[in-house]
Backbone as CSV, one residue per row, in Angstrom:
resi,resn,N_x,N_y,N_z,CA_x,CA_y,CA_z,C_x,C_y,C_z
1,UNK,41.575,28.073,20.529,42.636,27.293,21.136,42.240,26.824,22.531
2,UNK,41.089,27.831,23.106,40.942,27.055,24.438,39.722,25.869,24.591
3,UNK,39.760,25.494,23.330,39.156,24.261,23.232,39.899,22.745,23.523
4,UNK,41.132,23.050,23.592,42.349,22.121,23.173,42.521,21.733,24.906
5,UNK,43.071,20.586,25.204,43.580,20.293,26.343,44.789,20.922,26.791
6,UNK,45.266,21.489,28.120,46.094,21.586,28.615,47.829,21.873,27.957
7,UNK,47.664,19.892,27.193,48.871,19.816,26.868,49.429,19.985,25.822
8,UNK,48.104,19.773,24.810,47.973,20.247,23.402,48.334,21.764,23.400
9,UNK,47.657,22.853,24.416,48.079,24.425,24.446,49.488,24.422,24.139
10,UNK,50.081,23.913,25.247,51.776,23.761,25.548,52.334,23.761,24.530
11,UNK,52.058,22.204,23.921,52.929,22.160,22.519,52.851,22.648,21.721
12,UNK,51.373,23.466,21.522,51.554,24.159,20.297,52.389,25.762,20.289
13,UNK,51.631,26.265,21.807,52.866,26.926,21.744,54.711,26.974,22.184
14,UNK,54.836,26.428,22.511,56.270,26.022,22.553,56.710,25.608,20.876
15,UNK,56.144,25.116,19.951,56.611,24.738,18.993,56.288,26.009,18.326
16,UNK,55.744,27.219,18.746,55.626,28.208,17.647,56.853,29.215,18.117
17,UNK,57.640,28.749,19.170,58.177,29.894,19.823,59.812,28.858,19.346
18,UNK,59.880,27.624,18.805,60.780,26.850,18.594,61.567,26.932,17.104
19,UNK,62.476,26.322,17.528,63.334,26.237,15.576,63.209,24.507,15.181
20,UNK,63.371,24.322,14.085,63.226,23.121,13.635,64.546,22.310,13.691
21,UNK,65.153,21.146,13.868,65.869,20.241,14.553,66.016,19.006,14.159
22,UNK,67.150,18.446,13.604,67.012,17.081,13.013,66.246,16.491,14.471
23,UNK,66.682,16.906,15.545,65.493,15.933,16.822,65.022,16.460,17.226
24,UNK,63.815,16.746,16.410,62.494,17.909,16.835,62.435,18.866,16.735
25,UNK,61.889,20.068,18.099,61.587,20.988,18.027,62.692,21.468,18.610
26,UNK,63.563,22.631,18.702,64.438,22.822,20.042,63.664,24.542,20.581
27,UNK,63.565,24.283,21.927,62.974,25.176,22.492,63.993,26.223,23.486
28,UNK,63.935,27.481,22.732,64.577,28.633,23.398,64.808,28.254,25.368
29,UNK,65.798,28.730,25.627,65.956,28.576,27.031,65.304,29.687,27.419
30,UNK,64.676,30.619,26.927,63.475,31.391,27.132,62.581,31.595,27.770
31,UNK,61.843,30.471,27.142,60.485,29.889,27.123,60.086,29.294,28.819
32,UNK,59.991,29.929,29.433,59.246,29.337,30.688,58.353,29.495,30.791
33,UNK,57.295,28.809,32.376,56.413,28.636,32.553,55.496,29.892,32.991
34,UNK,55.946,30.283,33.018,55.326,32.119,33.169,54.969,32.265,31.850
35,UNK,56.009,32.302,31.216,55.706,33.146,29.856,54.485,31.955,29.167
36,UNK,54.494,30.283,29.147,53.540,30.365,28.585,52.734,29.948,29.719
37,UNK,52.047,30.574,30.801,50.991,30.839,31.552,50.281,31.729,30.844
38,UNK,50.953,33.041,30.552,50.466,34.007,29.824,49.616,33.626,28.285
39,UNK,50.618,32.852,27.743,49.608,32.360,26.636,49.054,31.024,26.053
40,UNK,49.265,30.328,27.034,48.050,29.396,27.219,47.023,29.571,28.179
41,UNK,46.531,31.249,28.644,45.735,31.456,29.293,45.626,30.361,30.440
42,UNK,46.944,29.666,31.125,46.468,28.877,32.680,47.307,29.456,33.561
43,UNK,47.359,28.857,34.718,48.216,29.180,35.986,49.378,28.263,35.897
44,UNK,50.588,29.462,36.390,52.099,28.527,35.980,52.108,27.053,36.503
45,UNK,51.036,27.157,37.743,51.646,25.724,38.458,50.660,24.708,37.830
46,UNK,49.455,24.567,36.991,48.847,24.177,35.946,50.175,23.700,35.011
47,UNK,50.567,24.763,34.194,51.538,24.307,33.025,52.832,23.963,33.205
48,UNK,53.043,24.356,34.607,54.853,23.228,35.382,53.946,21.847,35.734
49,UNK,52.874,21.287,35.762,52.473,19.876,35.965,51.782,19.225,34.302
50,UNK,51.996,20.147,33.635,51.499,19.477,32.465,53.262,19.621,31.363
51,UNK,53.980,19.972,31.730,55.347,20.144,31.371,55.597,18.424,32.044
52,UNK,55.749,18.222,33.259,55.830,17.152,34.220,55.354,16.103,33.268
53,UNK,53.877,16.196,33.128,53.487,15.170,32.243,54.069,14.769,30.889
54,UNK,54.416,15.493,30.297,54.705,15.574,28.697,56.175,15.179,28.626
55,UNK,57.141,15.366,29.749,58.134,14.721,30.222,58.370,13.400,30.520
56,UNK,57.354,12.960,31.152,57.244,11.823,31.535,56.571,10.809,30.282
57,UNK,55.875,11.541,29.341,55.370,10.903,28.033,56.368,10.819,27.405
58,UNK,57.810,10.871,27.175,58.723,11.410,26.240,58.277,12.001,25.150
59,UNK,57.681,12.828,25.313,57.217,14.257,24.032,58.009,15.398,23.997
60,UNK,58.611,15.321,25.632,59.373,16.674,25.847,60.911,15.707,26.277
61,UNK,61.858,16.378,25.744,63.042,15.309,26.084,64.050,16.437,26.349
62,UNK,65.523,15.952,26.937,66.501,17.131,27.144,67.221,16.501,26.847
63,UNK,68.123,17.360,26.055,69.675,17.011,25.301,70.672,18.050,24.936
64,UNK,71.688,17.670,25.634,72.767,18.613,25.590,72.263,20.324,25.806
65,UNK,71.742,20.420,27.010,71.435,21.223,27.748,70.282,22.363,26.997
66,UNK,69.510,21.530,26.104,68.163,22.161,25.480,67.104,20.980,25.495
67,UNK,65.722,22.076,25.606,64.595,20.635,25.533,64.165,20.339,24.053
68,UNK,63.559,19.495,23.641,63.298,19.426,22.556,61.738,18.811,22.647
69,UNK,61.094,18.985,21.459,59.700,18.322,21.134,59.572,17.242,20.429
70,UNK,59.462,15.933,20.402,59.297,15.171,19.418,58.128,14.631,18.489
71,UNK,58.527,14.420,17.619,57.831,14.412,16.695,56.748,13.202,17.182
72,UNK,55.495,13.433,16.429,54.354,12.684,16.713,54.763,11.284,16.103
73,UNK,55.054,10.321,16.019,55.131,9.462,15.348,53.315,8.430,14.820
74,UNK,53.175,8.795,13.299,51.843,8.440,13.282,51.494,7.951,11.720
């Protein structure tokens, strides 16, 4: 896995730690950047700027006070 970029880590784990969602992934209010520092093997302030990014990609979206993952469209 630590072959994978940054953001690829993220999503994959956030989507393993997620439930499935007519809009996407929905991700536990849990799930912070600590916890996956720990297992995407980086530093929190690494994966709070690649969160930033993936936000700003609309990959990561918020709705009705949960985030969600969206689907790859492909």
């Amino acid at each position: 896995m630590l072959t994978k970029n940054i953001r690829d880590r993220v999503l994959d784990v956030m989507k393993r730690f997620s439930k499935k969602h007519p809009d996407g992934y929905m991700v536990p209010k849990r799930v912070n950047s600590l916890l996956l520092s720990k297992c995407c093997q980086a530093t929190p302030a690494t994966i709070k700027k690649a969160l930033l990014d993936l936000k700003h990609e609309k990959r990561i979206i918020k709705k009705e006070q949960h985030l969600f993952i969206q689907e790859e469209m492909t």
